[in-house]
C-alpha positions in Angstrom: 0.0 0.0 0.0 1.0 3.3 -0.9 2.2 5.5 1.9 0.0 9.1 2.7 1.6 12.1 2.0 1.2 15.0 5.0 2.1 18.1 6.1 3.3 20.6 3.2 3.5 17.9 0.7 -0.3 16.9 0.8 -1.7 16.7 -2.5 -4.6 19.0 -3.2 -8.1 17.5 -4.7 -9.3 18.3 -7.9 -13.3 18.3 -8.4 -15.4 18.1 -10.7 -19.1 17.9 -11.3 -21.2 15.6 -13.8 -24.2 16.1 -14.8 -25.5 12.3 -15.5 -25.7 11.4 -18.8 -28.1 8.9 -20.6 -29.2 6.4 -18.1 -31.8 5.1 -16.2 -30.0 5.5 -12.9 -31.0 9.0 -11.9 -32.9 10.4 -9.7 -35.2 13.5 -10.5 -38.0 13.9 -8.2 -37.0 13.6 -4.9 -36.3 17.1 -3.8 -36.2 17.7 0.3 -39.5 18.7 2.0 -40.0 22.6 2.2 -38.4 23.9 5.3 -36.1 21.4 6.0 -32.3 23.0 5.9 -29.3 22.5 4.5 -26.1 22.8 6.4 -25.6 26.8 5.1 -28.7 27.7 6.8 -30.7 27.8 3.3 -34.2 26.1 2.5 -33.4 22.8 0.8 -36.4 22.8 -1.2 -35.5 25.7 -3.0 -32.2 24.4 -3.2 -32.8 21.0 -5.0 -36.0 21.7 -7.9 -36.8 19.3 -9.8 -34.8 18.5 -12.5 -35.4 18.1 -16.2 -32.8 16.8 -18.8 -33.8 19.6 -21.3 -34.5 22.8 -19.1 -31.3 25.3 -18.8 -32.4 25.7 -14.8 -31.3 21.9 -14.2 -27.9 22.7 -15.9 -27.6 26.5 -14.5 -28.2 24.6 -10.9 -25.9 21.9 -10.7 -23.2 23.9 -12.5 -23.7 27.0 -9.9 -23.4 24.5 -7.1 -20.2 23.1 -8.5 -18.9 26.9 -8.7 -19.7 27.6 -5.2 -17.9 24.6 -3.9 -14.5 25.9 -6.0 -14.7 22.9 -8.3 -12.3 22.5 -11.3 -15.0 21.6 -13.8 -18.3 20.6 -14.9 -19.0 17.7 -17.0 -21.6 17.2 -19.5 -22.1 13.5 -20.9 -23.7 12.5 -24.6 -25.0 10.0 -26.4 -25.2 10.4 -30.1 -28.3 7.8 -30.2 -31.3 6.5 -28.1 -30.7 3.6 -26.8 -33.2 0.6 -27.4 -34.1 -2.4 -25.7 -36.0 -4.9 -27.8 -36.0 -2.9 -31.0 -38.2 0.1 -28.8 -36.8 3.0 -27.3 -35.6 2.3 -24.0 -38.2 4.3 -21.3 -36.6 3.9 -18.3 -33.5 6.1 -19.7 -33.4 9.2 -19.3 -34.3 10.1 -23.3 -33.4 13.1 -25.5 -30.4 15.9 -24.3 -29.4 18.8 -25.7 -26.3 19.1 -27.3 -23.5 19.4 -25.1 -21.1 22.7 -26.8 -24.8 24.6 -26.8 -25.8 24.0 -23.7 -21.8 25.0 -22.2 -21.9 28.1 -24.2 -24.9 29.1 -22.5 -23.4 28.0 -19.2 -20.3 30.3 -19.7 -23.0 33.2 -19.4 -23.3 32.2 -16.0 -20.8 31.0 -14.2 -17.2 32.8 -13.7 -14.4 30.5 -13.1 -15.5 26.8 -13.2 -14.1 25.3 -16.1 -16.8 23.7 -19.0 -16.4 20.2 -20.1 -18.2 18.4 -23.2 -17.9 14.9 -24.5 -17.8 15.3 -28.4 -17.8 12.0 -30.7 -14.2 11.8 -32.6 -15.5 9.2 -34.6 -18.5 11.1 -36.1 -17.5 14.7 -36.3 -14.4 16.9 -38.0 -11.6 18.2 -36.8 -12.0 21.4 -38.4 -15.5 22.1 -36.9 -14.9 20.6 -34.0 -11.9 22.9 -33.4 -13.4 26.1 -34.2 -16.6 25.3 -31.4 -14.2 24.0 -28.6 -11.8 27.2 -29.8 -15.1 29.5 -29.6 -16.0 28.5 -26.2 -12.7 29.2 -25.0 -13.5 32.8 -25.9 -16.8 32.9 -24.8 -15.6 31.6 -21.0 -12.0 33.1 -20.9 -10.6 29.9 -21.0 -12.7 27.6 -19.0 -13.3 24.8 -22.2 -12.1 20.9 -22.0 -13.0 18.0 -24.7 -13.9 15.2 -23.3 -12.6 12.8 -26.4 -14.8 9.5 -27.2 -14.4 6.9 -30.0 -17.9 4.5 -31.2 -17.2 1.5 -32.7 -20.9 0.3 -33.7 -22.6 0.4 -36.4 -26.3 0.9 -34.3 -25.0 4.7 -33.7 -23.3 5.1 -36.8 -27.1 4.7 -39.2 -27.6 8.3 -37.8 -24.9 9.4 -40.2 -24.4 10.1 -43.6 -21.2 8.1 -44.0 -23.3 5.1 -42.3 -22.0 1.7 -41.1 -18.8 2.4 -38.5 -15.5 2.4 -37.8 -13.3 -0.9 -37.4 -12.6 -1.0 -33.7 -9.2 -1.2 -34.8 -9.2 2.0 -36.4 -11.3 4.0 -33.5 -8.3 5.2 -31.3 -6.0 6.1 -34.9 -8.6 8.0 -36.0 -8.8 10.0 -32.5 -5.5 10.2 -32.6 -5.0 11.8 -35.7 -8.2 13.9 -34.8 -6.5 15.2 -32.0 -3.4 15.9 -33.6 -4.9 18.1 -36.2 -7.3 19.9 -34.1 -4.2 20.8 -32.2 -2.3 22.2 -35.5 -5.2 24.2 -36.3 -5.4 26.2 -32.6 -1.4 26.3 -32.7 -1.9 27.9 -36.8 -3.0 31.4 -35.0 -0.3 32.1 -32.4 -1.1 34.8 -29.9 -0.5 37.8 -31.3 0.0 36.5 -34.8 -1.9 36.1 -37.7 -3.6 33.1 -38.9 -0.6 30.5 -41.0 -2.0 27.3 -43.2 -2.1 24.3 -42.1 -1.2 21.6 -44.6 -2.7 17.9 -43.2 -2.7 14.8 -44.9 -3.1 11.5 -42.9 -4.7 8.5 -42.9 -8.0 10.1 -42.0 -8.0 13.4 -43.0 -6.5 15.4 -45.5 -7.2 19.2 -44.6 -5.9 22.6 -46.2 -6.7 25.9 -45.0 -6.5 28.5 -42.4 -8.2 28.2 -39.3 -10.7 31.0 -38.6 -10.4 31.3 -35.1 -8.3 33.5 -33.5 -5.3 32.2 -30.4 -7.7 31.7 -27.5 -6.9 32.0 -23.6 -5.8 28.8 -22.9 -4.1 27.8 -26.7 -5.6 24.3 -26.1 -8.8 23.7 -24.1 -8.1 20.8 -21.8 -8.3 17.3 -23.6 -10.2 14.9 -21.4 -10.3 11.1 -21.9 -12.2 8.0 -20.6 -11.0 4.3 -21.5 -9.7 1.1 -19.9 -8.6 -0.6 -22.5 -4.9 -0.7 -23.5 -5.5 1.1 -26.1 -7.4 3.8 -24.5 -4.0 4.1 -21.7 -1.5 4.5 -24.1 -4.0 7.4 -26.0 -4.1 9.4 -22.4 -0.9 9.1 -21.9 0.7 10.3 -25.0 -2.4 12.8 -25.5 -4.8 13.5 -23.0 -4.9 16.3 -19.8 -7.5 14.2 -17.5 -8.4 11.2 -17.7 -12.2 9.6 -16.2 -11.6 6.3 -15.4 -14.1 4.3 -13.3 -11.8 2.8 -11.3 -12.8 3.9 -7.7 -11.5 1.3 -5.5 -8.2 2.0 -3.4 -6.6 -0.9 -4.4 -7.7 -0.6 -8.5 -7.4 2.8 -8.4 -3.2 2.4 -7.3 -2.9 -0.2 -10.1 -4.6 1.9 -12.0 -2.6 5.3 -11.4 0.8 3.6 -11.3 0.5 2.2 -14.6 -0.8 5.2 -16.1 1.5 7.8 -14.7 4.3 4.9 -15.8 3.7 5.5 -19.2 4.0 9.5 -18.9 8.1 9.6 -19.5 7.7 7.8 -22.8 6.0 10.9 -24.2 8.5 13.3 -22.4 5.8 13.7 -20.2 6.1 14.3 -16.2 3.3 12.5 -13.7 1.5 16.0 -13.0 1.3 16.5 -16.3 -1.9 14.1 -16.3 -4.7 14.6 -13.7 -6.6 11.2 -12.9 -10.0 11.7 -12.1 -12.7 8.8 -10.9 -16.7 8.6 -11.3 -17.9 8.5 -8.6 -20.7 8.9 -6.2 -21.4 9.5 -2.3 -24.2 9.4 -0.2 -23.9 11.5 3.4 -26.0 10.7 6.6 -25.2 12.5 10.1 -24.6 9.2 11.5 -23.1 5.8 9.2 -25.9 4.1 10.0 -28.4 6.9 8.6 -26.0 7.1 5.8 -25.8 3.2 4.8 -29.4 3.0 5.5 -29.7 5.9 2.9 -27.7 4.3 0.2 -30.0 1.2 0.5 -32.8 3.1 -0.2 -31.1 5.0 -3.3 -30.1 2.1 -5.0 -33.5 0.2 -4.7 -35.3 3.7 -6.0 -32.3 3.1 -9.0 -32.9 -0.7 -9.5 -36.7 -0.7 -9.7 -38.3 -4.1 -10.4 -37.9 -2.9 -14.3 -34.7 -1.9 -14.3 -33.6 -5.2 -12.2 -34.9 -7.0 -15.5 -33.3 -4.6 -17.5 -30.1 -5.4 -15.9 -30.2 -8.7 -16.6 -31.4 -9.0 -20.0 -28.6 -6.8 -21.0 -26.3 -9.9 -19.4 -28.3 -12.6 -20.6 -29.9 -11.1 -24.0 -32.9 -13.0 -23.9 -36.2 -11.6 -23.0 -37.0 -12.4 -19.3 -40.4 -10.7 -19.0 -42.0 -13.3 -17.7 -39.6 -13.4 -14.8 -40.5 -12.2 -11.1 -37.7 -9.3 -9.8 -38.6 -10.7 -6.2 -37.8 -14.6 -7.2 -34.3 -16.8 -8.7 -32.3 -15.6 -11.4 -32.8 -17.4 -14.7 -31.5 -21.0 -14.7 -30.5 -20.7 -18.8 -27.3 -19.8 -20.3 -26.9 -16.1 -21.9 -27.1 -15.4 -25.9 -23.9 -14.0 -26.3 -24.5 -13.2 -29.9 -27.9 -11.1 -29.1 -28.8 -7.9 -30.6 -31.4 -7.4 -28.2 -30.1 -4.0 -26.6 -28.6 -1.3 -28.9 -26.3 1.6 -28.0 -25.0 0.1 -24.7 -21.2 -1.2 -24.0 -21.2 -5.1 -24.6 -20.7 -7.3 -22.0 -17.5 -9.1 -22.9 -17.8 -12.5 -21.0 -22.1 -12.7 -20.4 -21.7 -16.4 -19.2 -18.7 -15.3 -16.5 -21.0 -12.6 -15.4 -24.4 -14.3 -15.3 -22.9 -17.4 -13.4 -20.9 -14.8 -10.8 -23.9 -13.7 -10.0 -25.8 -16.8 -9.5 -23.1 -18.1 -7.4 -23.4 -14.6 -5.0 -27.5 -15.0 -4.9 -27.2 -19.1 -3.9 -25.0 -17.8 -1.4 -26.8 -15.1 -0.1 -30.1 -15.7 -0.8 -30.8 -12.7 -3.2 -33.6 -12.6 -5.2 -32.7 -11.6 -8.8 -33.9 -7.4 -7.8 -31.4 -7.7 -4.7 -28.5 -9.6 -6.9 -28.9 -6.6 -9.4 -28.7 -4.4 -6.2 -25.6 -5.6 -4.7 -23.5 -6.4 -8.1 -24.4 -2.8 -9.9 -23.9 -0.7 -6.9 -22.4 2.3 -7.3 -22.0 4.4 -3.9 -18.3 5.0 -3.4 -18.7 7.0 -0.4 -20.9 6.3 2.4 -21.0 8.4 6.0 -20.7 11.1 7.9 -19.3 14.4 5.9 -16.1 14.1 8.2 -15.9 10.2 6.8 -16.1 11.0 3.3 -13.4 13.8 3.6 -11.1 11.5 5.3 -11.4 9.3 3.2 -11.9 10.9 -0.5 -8.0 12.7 1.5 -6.6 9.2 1.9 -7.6 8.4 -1.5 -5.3 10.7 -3.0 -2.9 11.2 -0.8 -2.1 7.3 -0.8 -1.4 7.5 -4.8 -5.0 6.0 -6.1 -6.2 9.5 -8.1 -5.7 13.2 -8.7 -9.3 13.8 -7.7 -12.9 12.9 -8.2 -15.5 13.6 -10.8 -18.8 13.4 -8.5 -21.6 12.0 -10.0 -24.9 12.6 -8.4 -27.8 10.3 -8.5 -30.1 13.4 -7.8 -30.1 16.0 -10.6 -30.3 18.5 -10.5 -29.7 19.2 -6.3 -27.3 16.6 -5.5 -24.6 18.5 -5.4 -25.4 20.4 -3.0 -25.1 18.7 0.7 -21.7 17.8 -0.7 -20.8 21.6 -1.3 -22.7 22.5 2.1 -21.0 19.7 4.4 -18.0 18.2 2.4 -16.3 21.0 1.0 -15.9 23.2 3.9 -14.2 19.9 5.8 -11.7 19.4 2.9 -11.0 23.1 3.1 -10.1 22.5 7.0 -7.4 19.9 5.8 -6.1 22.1 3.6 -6.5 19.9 0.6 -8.9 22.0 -1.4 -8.9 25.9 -2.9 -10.7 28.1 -0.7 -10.8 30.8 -3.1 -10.1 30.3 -7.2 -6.5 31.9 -8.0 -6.4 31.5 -11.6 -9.3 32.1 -14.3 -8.7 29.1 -16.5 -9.7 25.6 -16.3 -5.6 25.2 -16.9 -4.7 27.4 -13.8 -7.7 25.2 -11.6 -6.1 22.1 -12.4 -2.3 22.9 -12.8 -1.7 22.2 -16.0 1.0 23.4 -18.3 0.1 25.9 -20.6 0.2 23.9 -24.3 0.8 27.3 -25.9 1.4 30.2 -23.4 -1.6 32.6 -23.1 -1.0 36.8 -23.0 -1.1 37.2 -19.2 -2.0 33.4 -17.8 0.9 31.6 -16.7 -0.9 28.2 -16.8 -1.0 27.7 -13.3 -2.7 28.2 -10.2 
C-alpha cells in the first residue's frame, strides 16, 4: 500500500461535477421537504428543484453548485443515439439531451471561473469544426473549455450518419489520434498575437488545407479529457490527454490503475503532474453511518426498480425475461452471447462469466434476482458522515489512487449540493482544497501546463 503524504506535501483534490448522462440510474424527483435546511442555513427545497434533462435551470443549478464549492470543472455527458431495448426505445432512460457545446456556451453566461467540459464524438465529427466550437467556447468563457474525447465502434450509432455503417474497432483510437493531432495544429496555426498560417494535413483520416478562422484563444488548447480502460485507451491518455475519467474507484484498483498510467508518462516526455486522474464516482452522506448506509440502500432500490432489475439482466443474458418475477431466482438458462437485443449500450464481454458470478453470489446469499442486481451494480463510493467521506476521499489521494474525483450525483439536478454544504468546507479544514479560485482558466484550476502560453496566464494556479 502506498504511503499518505502529509504536512506541506499533501496533494490537493481536484473536483469536478457531472451532470448524468443517458441512463436510467437518476434520480429526478425527490427534492427535500420545504423547510427542511441545509447545512448553510438555506431552504433545501429551494435548493434541490426538480430537475429536467432539457430545461437550462437543471444545468444553470448543478453547474452553480459546483462553482460555489470551488470545483475545477463541470461535465456534460452525450450519447449520439437513443438507446433501445428490444428494438423500442428504452423508457426507463433518461431520453433526449441537448447538445453538449450549446448547452456550455450558454453555461459560460453564467458562471465565472468553473471550467466547462463536453464529451464530443471523434469518430462522427471533424476536426476542423470541431476545433473552431471547442476554440469559440474558450473565448466565450475566458478559457474555462475541455474536450472530453470518445471513440464509437458500432454500427447501431453510426445509421444516424451520412457516412453510415462504422468504424473498425481497430481504427477507432487512430482516427482519434489523428483527430486530436490536427485539431491541435489548427489552434497552434494562429499564435497569440499573430496572424492566422495554413495548415497543410494529410493523414490516414483526414486530408485538410486551409487557415483556421479562429483567433489564439486563452488557454491555446482547451483541456483534452479522456475515458477508457482498454490498453489502447491508456496509451492514448498518456501520450495525448490532460485528465483522464476512469471508473476505477477502488483503493486498491485505483493504485494499479494510477501507477501504470503515470508509468507511461516519460515515454512521451511527459512528467506524472502533467496528467490529472479523475474517478466517477458517487457519495451518499447521513449525520450518523448508519443513517448514511441506510440511505444508500434506499437510493439504490429507487435506481434498480423491479424494471430496471430485469433490465439489468437482460442486458447480461440477452434474452427476454419478462416473464420473470424481480422478487424470485435468477434465470437458470445460459446467456445469448451473440444477441442484438439491446442497442447503444457497452457489450458485456464474457455474459456467461458474469451471469454465473452472479448466480453463485445469490445461492449464497439468498438474493432474489432485484437484490442480486442491487448488490453487483452498486455504485456508492462514499458512504458516511461528511467528516468520513473527507477522510477518506484525503486518503484516497494522498495514498497514490487519483488526482481527484468527478462526482456523480444520482439526484439532478440538487445533488450536489449537501456535498458543497458539508464536504467542501471539511476538505477546506485539511487544507486539501482551494478556498478561493486563483487562476481564471480551467488550466490554472487544475495545474496544468500551458500547451501554448496565453498573454497574461501563466498556466497555473
Amino acid at each position: 500500500m502506498s504511503q499518505s503524504r502529509s504536512g506541506p506535501d499533501r496533494k490537493q483534490i481536484h473536483l469536478a461535477a457531472h451532470f448524468p448522462g443517458v441512463n436510467n440510474t437518476t434520480v429526478w424527483g425527490d427534492a427535500p421537504a420545504a423547510g427542511q435546511a441545509t447545512a448553510s442555513g438555506r431552504d433545501a427545497a429551494a435548493d434541490s428543484p426538480l430537475g429536467s434533462q432539457i430545461a437550462f435551470s437543471s444545468f444553470a443549478h448543478l453547474a452553480r453548485t459546483a462553482e460555489r464549492g470551488l470545483f475545477d470543472f463541470f461535465f456534460l455527458a452525450e450519447g449520439l443515439r437513443l438507446r433501445e431495448h428490444k428494438g423500442r426505445i428504452h423508457d426507463l432512460d433518461v431520453a433526449g439531451r441537448p447538445e453538449s457545446i450549446t448547452v456550455l456556451n450558454a453555461l459560460a453566461a453564467v458562471t465565472e471561473r468553473l471550467g466547462l467540459a463536453a464529451t464530443v464524438n471523434a469518430t462522427f465529427n471533424e476536426p476542423y469544426e470541431l476545433a473552431r466550437r471547442f476554440a469559440s467556447l474558450d473565448h466565450l468563457s475566458g478559457g474555462r473549455a475541455a474536450w472530453n474525447v470518445v471513440t464509437t465502434s458500432d454500427a447501431f450509432t453510426g445509421e444516424n450518419f451520412r457516412r453510415g455503417g462504422y468504424l473498425d474497432r481497430a481504427d477507432r483510437y487512430s482516427r482519434a489520434a489523428e483527430f486530436l493531432d490536427l485539431t491541435r495544429q489548427l489552434w497552434d496555426s494562429w499564435p497569440a498575437g499573430g496572424r492566422p498560417e495554413p495548415v497543410d494535413h494529410r493523414g490516414a483520416h483526414f486530408t485538410v488545407r486551409g487557415e483556421f478562422t479562429v483567433p489564439h484563444s486563452p488557454q491555446g488548447h482547451p483541456v483534452v479529457i479522456q475515458a477508457g480502460d482498454s490498453p489502447e485507451g491508456r496509451e492514448f491518455a498518456a501520450s495525448a490527454a490532460d485528465v483522464i475519467f476512469t471508473r476505477h474507484s477502488g483503493p486498491e484498483a485505483g493504485r494499479a490503475f494510477y501507477a501504470d498510467v503515470k508509468g507511461r508518462l516519460a515515454a512521451y516526455g511527459r512528467r506524472p503532474d502533467d496528467l490529472k486522474i479523475m474517478p466517477g464516482v458517487t457519495f451518499v452522506l447521513g449525520d450518523t453511518a448508519a443513517e448514511a448506509q441506510e440511505r444508500a440502500a434506499e437510493i439504490r432500490r429507487r435506481q434498480v426498480s423491479p424494471q430496471n432489475a430485469l433490465l439489468a439482466l437482460e442486458q447480461v443474458w440477452g434474452v427476454d425475461l419478462s416473464a420473470y418475477d424481480p422478487d424470485g431466482p435468477l434465470p437458470d438458462i445460459d446467456p445469448d452471447p451473440g444477441s442484438e437485443l439491446a442497442q447503444g449500450r457497452v457489450r458485456i464481454a464474457d455474459p456467461k462469466a458474469v451471469a454465473d458470478r452472479w448466480r453463485a453470489l445469490s445461492r449464497a446469499k439468498g438474493l432474489s434476482l432485484r437484490e442480486t442486481v442491487i448488490e453487483t451494480t452498486g455504485r456508492q463510493s462514499f458512504v458516511g458522515t461528511p467528516a468520513a467521506v473527507a477522510a477518506e476521499m484525503d486518503t484516497f489521494v494522498q495514498t497514490g489512487a487519483a488526482d481527484g474525483f468527478i462526482l456523480v450525483p444520482h439526484l439532478t439536478p440538487g445533488g450536489l449540493d449537501d456535498f458543497v454544504d458539508r464536504v467542501v468546507p471539511l476538505l477546506q479544514e485539511r487544507g486539501v482544497h482551494r478556498t478561493e479560485y486563483r487562476g481564471r482558466t480551467l488550466r490554472s484550476h487544475l495545474g496544468l501546463p500551458a500547451s501554448a502560453r496565453p498573454v497574461g496566464e501563466d498556466g497555473r494556479s
